[in-house]
N, CA, C and O atoms as a GROMACS GRO file, in nm:
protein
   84
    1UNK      N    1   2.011   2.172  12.904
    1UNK     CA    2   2.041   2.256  12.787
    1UNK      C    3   2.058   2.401  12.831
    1UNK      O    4   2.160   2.465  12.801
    2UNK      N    5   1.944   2.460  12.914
    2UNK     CA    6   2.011   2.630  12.986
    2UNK      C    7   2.127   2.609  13.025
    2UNK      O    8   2.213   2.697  13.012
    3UNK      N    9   2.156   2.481  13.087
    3UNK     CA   10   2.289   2.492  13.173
    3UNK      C   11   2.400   2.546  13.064
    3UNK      O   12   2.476   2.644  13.071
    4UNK      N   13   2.378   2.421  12.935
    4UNK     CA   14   2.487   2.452  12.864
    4UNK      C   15   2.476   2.629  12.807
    4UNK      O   16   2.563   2.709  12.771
    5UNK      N   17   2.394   2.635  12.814
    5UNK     CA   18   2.327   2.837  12.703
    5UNK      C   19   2.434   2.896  12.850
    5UNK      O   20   2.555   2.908  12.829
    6UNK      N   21   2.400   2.915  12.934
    6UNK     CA   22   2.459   2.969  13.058
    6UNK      C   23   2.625   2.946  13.018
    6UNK      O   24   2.699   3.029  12.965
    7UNK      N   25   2.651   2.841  13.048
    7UNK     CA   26   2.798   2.795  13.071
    7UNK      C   27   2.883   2.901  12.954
    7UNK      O   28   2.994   2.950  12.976
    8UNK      N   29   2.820   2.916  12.858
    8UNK     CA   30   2.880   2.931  12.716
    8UNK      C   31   2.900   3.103  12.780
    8UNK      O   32   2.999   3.166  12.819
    9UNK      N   33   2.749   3.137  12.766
    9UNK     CA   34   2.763   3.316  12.821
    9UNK      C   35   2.870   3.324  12.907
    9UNK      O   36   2.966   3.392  12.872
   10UNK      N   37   2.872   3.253  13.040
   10UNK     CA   38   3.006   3.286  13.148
   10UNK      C   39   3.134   3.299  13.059
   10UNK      O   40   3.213   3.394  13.066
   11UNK      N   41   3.144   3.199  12.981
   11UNK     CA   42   3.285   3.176  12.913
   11UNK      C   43   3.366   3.308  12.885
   11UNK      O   44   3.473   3.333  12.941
   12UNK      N   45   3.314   3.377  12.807
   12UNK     CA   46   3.371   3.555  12.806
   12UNK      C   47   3.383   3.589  12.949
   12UNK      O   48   3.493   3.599  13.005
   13UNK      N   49   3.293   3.602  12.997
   13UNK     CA   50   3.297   3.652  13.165
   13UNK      C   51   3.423   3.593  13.216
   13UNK      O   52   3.508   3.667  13.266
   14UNK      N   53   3.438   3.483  13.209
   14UNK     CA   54   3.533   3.416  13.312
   14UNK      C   55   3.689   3.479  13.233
   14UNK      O   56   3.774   3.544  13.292
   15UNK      N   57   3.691   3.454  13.147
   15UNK     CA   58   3.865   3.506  13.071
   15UNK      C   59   3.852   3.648  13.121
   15UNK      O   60   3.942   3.672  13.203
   16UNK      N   61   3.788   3.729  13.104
   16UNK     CA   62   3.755   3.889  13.157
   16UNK      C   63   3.791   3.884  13.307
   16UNK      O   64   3.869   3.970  13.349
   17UNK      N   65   3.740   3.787  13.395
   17UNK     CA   66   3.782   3.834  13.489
   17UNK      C   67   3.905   3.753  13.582
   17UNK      O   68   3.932   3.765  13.702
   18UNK      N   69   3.978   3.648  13.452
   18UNK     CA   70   4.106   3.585  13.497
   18UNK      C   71   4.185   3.752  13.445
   18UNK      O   72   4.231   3.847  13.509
   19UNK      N   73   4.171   3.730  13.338
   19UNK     CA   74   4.208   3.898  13.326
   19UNK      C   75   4.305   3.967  13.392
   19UNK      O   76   4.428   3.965  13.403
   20UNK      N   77   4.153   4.067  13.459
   20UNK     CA   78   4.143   4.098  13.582
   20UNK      C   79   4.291   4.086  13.658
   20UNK      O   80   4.391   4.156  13.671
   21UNK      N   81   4.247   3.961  13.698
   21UNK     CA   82   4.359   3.905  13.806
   21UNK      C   83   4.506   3.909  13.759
   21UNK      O   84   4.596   3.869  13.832
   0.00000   0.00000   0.00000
């Protein structure tokens, strides 16, 4: 279940830093 709480938080993170790129 953290895994999934975690996974979710990255989710913004990760588009932010395809972004980025």
């Amino acid at each position: 279940m953290l895994l999934g709480s975690t996974h979710l938080s990255l989710m913004p993170s990760s588009l932010a830093y395809f972004l980025q790129l």
